[in-house]
Backbone bond lengths (Angstrom), bond angles and torsions (degrees), N, CA, C in turn:
res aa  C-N    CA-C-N  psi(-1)  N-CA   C-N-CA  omega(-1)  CA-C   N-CA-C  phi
1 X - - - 1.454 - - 1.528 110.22 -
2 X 1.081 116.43 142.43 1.639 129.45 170.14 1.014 115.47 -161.66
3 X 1.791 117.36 154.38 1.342 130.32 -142.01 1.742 90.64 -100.70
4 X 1.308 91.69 168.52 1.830 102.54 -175.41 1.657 83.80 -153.50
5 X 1.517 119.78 106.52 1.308 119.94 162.96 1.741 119.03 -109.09
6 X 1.305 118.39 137.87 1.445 113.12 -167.59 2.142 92.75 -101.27
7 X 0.853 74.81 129.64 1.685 99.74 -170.43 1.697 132.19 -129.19
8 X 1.318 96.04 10.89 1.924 124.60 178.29 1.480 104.53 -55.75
9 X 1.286 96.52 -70.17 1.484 107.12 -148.41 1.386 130.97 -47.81
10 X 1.358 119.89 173.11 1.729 122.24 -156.93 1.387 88.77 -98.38
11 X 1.210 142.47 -82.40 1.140 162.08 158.05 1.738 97.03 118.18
12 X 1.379 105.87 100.21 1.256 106.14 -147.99 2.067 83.34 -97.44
13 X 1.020 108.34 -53.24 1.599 109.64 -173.79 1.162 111.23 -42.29
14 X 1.754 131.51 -5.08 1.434 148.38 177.42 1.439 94.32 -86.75
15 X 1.515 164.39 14.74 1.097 158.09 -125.54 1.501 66.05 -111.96
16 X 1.575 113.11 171.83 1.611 108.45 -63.59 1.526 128.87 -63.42
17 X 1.518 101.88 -9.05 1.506 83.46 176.37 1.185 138.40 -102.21
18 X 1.417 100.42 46.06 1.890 113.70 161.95 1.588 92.52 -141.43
19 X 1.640 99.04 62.24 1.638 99.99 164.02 1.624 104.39 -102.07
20 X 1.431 106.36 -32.09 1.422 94.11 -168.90 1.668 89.62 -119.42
21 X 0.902 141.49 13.02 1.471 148.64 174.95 1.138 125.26 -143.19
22 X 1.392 116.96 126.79 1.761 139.47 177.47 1.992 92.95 -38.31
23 X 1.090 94.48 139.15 1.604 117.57 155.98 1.918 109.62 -35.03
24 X 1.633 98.54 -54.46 1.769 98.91 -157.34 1.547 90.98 -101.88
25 X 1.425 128.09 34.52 1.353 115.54 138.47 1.158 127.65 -113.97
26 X 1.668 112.73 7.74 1.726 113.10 179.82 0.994 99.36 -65.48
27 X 1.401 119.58 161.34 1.421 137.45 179.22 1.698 111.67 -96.84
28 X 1.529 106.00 123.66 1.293 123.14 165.80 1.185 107.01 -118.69
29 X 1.684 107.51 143.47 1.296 118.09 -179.86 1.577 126.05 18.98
30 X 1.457 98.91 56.68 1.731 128.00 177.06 1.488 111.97 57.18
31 X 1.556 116.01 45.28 1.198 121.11 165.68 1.513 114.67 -156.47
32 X 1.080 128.46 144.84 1.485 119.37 174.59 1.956 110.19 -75.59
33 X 1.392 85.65 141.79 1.810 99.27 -171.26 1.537 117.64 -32.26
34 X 1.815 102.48 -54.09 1.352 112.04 -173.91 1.857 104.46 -47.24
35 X 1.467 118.04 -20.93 1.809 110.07 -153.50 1.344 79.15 -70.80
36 X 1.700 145.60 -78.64 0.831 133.32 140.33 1.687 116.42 70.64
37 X 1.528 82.83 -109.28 1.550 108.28 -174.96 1.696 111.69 -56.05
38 X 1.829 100.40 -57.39 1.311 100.21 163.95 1.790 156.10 -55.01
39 X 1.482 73.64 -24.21 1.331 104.17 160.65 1.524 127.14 -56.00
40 X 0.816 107.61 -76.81 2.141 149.54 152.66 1.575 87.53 -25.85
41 X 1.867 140.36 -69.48 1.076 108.71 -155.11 1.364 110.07 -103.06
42 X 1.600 112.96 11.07 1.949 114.03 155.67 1.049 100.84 -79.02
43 X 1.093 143.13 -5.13 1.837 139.08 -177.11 1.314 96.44 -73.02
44 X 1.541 128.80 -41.06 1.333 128.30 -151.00 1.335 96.21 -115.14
45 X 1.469 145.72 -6.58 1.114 155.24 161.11 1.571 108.89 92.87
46 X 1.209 108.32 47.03 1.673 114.45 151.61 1.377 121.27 -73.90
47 X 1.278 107.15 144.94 1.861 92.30 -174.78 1.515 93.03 -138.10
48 X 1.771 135.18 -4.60 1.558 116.76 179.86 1.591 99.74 -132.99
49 X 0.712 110.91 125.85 1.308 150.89 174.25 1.409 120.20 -70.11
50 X 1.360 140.70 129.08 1.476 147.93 -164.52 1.837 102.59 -119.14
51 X 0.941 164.61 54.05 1.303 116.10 -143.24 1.751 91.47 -127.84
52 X 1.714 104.99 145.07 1.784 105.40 163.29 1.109 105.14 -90.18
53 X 1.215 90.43 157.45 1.684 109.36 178.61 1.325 99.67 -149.10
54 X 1.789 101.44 169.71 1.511 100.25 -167.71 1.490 94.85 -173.52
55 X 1.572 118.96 -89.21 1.759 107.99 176.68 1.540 107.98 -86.00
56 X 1.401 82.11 151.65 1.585 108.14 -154.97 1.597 143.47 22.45
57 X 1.754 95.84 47.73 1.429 128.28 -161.06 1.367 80.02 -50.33
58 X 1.099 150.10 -79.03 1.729 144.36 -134.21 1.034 91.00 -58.86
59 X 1.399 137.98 -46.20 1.384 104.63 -151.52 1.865 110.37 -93.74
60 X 1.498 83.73 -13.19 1.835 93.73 174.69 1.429 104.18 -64.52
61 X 1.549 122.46 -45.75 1.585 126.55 -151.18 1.657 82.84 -69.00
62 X 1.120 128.75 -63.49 1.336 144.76 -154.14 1.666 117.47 -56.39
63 X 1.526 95.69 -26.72 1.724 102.14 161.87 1.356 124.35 -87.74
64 X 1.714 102.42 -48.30 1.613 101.44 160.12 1.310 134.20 -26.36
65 X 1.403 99.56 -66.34 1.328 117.11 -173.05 1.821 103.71 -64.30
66 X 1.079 143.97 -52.00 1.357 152.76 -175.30 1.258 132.10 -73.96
67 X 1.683 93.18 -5.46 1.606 93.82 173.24 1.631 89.40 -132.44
68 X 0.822 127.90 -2.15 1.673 124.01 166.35 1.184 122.11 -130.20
69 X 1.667 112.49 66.81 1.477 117.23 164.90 1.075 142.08 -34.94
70 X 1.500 115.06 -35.89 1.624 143.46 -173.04 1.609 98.72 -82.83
71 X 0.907 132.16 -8.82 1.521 130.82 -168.20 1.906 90.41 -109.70
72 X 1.616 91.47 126.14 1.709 93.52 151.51 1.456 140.55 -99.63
73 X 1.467 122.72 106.83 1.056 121.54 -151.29 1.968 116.09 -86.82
74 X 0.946 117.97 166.21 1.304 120.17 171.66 1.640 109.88 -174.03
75 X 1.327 105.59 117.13 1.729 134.16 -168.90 1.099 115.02 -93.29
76 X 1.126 109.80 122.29 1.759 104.25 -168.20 2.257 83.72 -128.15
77 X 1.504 109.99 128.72 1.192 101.23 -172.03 1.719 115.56 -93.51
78 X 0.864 133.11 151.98 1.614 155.12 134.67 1.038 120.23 -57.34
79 X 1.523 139.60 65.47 1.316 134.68 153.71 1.896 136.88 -34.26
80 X 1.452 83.04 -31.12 1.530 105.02 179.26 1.292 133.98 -114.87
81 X 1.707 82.39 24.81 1.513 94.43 164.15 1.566 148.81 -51.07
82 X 1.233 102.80 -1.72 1.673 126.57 -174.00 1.509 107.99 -94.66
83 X 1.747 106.36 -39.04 1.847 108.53 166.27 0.917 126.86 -119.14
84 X 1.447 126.47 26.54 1.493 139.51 169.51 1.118 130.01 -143.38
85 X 1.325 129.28 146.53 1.132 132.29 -120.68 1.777 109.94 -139.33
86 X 1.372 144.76 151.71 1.187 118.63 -160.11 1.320 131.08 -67.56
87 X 1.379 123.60 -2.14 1.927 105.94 131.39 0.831 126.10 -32.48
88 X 1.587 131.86 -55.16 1.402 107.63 -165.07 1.329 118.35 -77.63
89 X 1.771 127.94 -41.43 0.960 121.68 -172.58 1.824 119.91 -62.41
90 X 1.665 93.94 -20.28 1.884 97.44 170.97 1.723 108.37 -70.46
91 X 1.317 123.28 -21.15 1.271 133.06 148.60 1.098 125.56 -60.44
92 X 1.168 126.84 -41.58 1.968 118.45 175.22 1.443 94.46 -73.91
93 X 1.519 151.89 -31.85 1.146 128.98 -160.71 1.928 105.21 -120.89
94 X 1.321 110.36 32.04 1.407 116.61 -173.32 1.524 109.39 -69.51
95 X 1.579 125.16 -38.77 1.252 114.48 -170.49 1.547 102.87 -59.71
96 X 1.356 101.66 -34.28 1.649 90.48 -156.63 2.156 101.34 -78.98
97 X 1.232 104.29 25.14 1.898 94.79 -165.50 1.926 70.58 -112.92
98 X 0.920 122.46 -47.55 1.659 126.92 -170.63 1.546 103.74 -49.44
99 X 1.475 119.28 -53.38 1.127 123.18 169.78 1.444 145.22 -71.30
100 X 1.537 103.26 -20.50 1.725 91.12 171.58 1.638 85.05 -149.51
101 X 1.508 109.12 164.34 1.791 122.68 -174.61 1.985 90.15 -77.47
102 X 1.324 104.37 138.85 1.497 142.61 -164.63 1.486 124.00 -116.97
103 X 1.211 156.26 119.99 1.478 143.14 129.84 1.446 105.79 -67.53
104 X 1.362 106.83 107.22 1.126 107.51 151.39 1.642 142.66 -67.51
105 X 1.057 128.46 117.80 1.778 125.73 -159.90 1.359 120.70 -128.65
106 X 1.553 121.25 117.00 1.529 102.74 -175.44 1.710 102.86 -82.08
107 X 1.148 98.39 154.64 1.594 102.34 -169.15 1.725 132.36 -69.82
108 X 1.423 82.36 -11.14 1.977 112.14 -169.99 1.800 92.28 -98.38
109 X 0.973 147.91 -73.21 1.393 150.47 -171.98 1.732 124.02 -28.13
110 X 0.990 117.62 119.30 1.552 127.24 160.91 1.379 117.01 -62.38
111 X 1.453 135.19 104.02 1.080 119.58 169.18 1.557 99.46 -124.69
112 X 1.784 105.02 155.17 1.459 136.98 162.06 1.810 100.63 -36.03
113 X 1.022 126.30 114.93 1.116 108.93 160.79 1.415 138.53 -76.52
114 X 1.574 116.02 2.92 1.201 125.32 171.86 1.521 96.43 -89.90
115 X 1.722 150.77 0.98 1.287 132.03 145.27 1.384 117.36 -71.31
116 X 0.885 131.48 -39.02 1.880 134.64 158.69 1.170 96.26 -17.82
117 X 1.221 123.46 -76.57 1.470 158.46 -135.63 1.719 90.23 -70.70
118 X 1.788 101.65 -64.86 1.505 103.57 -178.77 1.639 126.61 -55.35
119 X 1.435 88.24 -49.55 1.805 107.19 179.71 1.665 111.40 -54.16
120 X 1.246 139.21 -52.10 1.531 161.33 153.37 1.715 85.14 -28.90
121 X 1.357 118.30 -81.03 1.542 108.38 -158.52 1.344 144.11 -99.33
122 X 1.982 79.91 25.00 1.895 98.62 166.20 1.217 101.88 -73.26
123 X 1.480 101.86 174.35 1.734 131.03 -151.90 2.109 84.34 -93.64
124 X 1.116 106.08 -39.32 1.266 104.68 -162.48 1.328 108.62 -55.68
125 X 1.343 135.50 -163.23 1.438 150.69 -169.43 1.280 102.20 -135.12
126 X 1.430 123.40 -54.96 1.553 127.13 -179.79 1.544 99.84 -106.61
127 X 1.378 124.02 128.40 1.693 125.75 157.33 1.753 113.88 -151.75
128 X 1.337 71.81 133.04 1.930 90.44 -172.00 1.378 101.76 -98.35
129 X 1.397 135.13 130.71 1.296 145.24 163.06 1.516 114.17 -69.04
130 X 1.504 126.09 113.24 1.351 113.39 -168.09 1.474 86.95 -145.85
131 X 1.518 109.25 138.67 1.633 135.02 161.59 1.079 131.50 -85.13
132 X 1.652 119.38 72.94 1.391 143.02 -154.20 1.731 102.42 -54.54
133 X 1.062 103.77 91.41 1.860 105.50 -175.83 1.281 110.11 -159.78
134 X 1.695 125.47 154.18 1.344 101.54 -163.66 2.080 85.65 -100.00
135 X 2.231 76.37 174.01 1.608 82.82 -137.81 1.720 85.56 -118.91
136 X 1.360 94.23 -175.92 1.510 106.16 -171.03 1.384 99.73 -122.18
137 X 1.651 117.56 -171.13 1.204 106.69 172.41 1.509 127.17 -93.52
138 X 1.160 112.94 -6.31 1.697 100.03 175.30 1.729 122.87 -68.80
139 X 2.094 101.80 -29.71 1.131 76.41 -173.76 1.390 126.35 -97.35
140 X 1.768 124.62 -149.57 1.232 122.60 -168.54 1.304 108.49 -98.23
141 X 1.366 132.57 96.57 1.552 133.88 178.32 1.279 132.66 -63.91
142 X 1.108 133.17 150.00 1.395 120.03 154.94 1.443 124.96 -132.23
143 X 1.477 96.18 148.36 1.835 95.01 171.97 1.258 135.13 -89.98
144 X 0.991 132.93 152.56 1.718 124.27 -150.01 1.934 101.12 -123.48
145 X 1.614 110.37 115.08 1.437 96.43 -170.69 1.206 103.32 -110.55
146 X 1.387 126.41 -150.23 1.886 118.64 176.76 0.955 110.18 -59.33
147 X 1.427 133.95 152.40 1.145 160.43 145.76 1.587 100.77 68.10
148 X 1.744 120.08 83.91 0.986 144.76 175.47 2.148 98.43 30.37
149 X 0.933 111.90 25.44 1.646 116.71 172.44 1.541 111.69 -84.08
150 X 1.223 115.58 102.11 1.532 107.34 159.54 1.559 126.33 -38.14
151 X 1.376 113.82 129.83 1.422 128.90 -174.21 1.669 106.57 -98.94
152 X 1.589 117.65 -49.20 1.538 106.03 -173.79 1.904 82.39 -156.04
153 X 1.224 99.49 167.65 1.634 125.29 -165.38 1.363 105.30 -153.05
154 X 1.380 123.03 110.67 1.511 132.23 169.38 1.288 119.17 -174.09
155 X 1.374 122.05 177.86 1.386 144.45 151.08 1.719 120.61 -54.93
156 X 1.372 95.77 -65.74 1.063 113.36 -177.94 1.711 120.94 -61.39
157 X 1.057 102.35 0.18 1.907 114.70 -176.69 1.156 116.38 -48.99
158 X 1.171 148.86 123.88 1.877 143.82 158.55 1.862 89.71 -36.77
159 X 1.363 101.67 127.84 1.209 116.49 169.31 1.850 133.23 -67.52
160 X 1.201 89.90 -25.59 1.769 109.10 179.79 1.489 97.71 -90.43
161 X 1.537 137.43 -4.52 1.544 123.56 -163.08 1.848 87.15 -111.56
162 X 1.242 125.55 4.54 1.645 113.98 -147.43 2.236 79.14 -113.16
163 X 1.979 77.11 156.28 1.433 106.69 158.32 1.260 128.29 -67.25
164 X 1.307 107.72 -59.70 1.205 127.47 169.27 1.135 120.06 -175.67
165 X 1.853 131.32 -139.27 0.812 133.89 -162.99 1.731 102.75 -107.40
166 X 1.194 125.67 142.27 1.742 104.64 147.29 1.667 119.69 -106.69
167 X 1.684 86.34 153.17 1.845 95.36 -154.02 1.640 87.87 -85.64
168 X 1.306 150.83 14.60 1.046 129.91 -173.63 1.522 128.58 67.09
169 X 1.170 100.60 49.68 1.459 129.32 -169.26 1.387 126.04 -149.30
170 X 1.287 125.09 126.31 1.702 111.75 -169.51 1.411 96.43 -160.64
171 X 1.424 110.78 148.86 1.908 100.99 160.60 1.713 81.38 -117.71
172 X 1.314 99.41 136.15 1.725 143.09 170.22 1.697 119.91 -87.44
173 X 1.315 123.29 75.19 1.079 113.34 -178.80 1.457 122.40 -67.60
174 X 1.450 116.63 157.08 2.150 120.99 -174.88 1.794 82.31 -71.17
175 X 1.619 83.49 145.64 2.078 102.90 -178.31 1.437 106.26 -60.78
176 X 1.148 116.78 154.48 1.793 135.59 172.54 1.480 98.22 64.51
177 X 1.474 138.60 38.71 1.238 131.44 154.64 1.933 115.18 -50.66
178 X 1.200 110.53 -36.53 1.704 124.13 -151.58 1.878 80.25 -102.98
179 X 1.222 122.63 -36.66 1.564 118.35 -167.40 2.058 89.98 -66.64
180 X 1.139 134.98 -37.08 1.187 136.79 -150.55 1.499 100.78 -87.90
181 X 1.913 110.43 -50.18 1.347 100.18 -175.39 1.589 102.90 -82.99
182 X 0.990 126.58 15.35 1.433 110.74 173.92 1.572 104.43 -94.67
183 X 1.292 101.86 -13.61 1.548 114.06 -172.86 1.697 102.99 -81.25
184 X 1.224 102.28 -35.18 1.691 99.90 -163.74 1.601 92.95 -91.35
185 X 1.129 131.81 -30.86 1.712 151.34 166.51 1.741 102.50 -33.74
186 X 1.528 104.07 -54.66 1.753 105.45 173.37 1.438 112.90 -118.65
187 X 1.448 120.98 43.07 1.186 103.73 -176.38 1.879 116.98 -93.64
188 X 1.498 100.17 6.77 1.813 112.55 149.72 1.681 102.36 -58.14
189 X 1.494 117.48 -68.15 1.414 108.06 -160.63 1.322 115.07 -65.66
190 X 1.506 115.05 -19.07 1.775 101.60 176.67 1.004 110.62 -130.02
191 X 1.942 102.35 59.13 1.716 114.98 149.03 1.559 87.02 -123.19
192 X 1.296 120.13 7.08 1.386 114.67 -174.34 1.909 96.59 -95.95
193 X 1.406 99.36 -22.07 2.106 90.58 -171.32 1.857 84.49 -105.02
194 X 1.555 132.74 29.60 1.388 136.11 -168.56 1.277 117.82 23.97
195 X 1.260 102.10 54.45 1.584 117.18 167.57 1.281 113.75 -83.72
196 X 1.422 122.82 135.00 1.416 141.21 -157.57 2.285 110.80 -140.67
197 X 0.858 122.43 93.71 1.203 141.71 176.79 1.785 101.74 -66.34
198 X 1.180 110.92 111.04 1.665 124.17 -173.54 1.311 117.56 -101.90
199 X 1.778 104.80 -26.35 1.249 107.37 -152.80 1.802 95.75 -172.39
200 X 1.403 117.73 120.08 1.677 119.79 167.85 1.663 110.98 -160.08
201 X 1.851 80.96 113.40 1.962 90.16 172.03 1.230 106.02 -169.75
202 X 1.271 92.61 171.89 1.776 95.70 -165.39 1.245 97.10 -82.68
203 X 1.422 107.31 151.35 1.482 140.99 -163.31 1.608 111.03 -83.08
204 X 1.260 117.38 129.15 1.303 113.13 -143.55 1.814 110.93 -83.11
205 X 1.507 107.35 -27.51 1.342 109.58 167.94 1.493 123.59 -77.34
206 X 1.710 108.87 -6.69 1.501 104.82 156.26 1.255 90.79 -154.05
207 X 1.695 102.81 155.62 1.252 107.49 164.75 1.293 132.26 -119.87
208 X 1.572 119.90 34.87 1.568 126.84 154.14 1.280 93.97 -104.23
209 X 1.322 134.51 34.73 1.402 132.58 160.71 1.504 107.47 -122.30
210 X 1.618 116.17 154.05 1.074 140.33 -157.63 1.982 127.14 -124.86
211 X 0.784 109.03 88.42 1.792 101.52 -170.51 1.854 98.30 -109.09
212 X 1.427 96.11 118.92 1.303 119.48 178.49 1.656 123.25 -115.24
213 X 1.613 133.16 100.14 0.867 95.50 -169.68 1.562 100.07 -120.53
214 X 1.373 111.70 161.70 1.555 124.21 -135.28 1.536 88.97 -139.65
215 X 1.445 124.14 150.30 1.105 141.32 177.02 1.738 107.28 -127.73
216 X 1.065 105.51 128.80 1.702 112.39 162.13 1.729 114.98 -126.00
217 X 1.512 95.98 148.61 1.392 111.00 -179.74 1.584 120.33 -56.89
218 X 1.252 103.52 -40.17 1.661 118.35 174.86 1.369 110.96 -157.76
219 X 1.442 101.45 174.97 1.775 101.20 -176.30 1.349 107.09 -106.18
220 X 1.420 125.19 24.96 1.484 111.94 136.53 1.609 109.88 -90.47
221 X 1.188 132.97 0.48 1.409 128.61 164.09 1.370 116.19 -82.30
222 X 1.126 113.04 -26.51 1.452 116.62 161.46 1.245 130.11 -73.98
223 X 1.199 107.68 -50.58 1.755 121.03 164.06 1.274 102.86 -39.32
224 X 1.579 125.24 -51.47 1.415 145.71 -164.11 1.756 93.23 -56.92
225 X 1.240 107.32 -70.10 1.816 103.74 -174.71 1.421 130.85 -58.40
226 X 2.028 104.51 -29.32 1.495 99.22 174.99 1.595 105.08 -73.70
227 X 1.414 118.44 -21.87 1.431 102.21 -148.79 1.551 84.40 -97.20
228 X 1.363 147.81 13.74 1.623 132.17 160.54 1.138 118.56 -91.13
229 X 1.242 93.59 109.51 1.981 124.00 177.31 2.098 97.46 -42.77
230 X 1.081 89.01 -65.90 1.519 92.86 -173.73 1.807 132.65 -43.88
231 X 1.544 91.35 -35.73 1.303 104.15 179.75 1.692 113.04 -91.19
232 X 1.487 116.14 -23.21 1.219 118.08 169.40 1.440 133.79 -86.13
233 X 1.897 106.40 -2.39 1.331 131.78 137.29 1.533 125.14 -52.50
234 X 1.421 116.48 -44.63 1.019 127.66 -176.10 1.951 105.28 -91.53
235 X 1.195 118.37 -2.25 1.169 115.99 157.44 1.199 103.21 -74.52
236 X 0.965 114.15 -68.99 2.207 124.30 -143.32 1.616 89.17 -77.66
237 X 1.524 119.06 -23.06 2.020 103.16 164.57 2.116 115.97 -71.90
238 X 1.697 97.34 -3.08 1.419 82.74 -161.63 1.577 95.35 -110.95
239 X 1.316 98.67 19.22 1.928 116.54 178.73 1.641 109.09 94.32
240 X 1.187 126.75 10.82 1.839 96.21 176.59 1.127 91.86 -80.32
241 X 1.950 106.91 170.32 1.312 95.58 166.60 1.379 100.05 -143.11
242 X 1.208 100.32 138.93 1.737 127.71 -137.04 1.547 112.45 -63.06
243 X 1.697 94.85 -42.04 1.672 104.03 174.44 1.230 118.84 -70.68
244 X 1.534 122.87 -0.86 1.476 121.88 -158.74 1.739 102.45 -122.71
245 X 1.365 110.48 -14.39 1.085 114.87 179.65 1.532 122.66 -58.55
246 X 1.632 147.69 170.45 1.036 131.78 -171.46 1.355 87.70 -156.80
247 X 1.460 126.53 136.01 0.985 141.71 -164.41 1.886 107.60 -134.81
248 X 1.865 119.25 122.20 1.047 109.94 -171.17 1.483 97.99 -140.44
249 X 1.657 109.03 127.23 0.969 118.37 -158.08 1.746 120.49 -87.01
250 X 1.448 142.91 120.19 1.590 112.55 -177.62 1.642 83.53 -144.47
251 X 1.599 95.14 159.94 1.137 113.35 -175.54 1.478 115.22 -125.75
252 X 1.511 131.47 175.16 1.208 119.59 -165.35 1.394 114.85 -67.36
253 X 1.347 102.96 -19.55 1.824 109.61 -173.56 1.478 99.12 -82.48
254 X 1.270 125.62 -39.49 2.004 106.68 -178.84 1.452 110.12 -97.28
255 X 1.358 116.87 43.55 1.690 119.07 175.00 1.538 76.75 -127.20
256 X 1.389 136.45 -65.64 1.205 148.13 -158.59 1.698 92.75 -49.50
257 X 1.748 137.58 -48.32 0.962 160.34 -116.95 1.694 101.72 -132.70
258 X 1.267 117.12 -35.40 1.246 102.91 178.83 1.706 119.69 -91.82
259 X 1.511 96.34 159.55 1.523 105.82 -159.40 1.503 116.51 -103.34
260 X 0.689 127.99 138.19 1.989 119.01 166.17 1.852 94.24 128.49
């Protein structure tokens, strides 16, 4: 696990005193905010660190780094921090949330450090910290769909349809976690159609995409896997999605046969 904190922003409604200083170095209760966060994820034994930055990154990088030796840092910058907003910076640092499990942390926020603690050691893969209360419009809402699954996340939300608030807090699991245990979940039934897994990772021109390539003994073992209702339930619950999938067929004679 390692932390990914978004740390750009202007925080302009702080005027004046985040004219010459970042939001997550004002001082609360005789510490600046960011100690906080950092604090909170050596408790749980994080040791590398993701973080954007953007206004007045030098002087943020320069405290980070100097008062938390034990932490490994790596800065990925926000140039456009003045017209963008934390989409984008969860966009400048996306490969690295795809690739390894994350707490996500906004850099300005006070949190309990016993939710760190909680969020890190749920069962789930994805969990959003949200303050079930009704909300106003500044903050960030969310909608709540079946089975405790977030439906929509914004500002812009109808206020009477929302859960609550989210505190800016999440653990981010690496993609196809649920595609794997669903895999190891039946991997009796597809040694039974002699299905054989050669090769599984995300696809390099995107990475909410998936290229798996799979070997079967014969093509009634194959026939055998498309045509089970049950197991292709247990696909589309572990996220593929079925219409989008692409399926390419080769046999021993055009691997044996092809050139380059």
């Amino acid at each position: 696990m390692k932390a990914f904190i978004l740390a750009a922003g202007v925080s302009r409604r702080l005027y004046p005193e985040t004219y010459n200083t970042p939001k997550c170095l004002l001082d609360v209760g005789g510490k600046p905010i960011i100690n906080y966060q950092l604090e909170a994820i050596q408790n749980i034994g994080i040791q590398e660190v993701t973080m954007i930055v953007g206004y007045h990154r030098e002087m943020l990088i320069k405290y980070v780094t100097e008062n938390f030796p034990g932490l490994s840092f790596e800065f990925i910058i926000n140039n456009h921090y003045f017209e963008t907003n934390t989409a984008y910076s969860v966009y400048l640092g996306c490969r690295k949330l795809v690739l390894e499990d994350h707490i996500l942390m906004n850099a300005d926020v006070i949190y309990p450090p016993e939710l760190i603690t909680r969020i890190n050691d749920s069962k789930h893969e994805t969990v959003l910290a949200v303050d079930i209360k009704k909300c106003g419009r500044e903050e960030v809402k969310v909608i709540e769909g079946a089975n405790q699954k977030i439906k929509a996340i914004g500002k812009e939300l109808i206020e009477e349809h929302c859960l609550g608030e989210f505190l800016g807090v999440a653990k981010l699991s690496k993609g196809f976690n649920s595609w794997k245990e669903m895999m190891l979940a039946n991997s009796e039934k597809l040694k039974k159609y002699g299905m054989t897994i050669a090769f599984a990772g995300a696809d390099k021109e995107d990475d909410n995409a998936m290229t798996v390539v799979i070997h079967f003994e014969s093509p009634e073992g194959l026939k055998g896997f498309g045509g089970d209702a049950e197991l292709t339930q247990a696909r589309i619950d572990s996220g593929v999605i079925m219409d989008q999938s692409k399926m390419t067929m080769m046999t021993d004679e055009s691997v044996m046969n092809h050139k380059g």
